[in-house]
C-alpha positions as CSV (number, residue, x, y, z in Angstrom):
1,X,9.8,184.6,109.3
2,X,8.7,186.6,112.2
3,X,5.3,185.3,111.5
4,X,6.5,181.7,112.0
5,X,8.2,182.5,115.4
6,X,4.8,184.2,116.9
7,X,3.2,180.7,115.8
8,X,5.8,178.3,117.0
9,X,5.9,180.4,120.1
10,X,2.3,180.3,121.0
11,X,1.6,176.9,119.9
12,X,4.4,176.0,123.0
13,X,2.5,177.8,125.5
14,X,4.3,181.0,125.5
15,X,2.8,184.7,125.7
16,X,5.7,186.6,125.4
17,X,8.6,187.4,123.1
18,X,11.7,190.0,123.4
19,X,13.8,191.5,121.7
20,X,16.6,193.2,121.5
21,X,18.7,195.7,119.3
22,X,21.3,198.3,119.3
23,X,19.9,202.3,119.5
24,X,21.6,203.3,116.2
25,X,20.4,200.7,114.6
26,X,16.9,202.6,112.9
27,X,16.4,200.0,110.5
28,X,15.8,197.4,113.2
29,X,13.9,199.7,115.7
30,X,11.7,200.2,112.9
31,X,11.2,196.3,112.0
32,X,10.1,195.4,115.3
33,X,7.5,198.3,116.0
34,X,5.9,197.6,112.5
35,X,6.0,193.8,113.8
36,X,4.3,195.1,116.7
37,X,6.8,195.0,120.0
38,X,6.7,197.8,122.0
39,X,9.6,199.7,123.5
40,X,10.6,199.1,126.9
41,X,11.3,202.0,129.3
42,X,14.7,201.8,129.6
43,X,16.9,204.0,132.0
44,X,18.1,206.4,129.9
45,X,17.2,207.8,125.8
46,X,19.9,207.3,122.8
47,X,18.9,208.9,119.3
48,X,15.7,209.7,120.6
49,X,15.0,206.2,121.5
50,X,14.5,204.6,125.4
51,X,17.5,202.1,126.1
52,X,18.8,200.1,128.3
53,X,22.4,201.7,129.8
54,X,25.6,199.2,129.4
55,X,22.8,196.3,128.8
56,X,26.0,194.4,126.6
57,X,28.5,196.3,129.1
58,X,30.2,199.2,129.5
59,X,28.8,201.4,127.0
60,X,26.9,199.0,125.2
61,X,23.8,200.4,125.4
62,X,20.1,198.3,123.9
63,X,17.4,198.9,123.0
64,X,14.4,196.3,124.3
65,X,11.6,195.0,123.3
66,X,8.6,193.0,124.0
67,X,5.4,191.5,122.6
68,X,2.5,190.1,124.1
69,X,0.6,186.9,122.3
């Protein structure tokens, strides 16, 4: 699937895709970097990870993403 978006999105002219995910969610984290996003810098570091502070809100901290085409 993820294979079909990076096509649809480059053959409309687009160079970049992101992401995002919750910090406890490891699974997903994973998925992305094997899929090859790359974390980005947040302002603060959950489970190890960089995120996002109160990205959802209060408390809802995320973990972001992006990929260049």
């Amino acid at each position: 699937m993820m294979v079909e978006i990076f096509m649809v999105t480059r053959e409309r002219n687009c160079r970049t895709i992101r992401c995002v995910t919750s910090p406890i969610n490891q699974g997903s984290i994973a998925f992305h970097q094997r899929m090859g996003f790359s974390i980005v810098e947040g302002n603060a570091t959950v489970e190890g990870v960089s995120v996002q502070k109160n990205y959802d809100g209060r408390g809802q901290d995320r973990v972001l993403f992006v990929k260049e085409l």
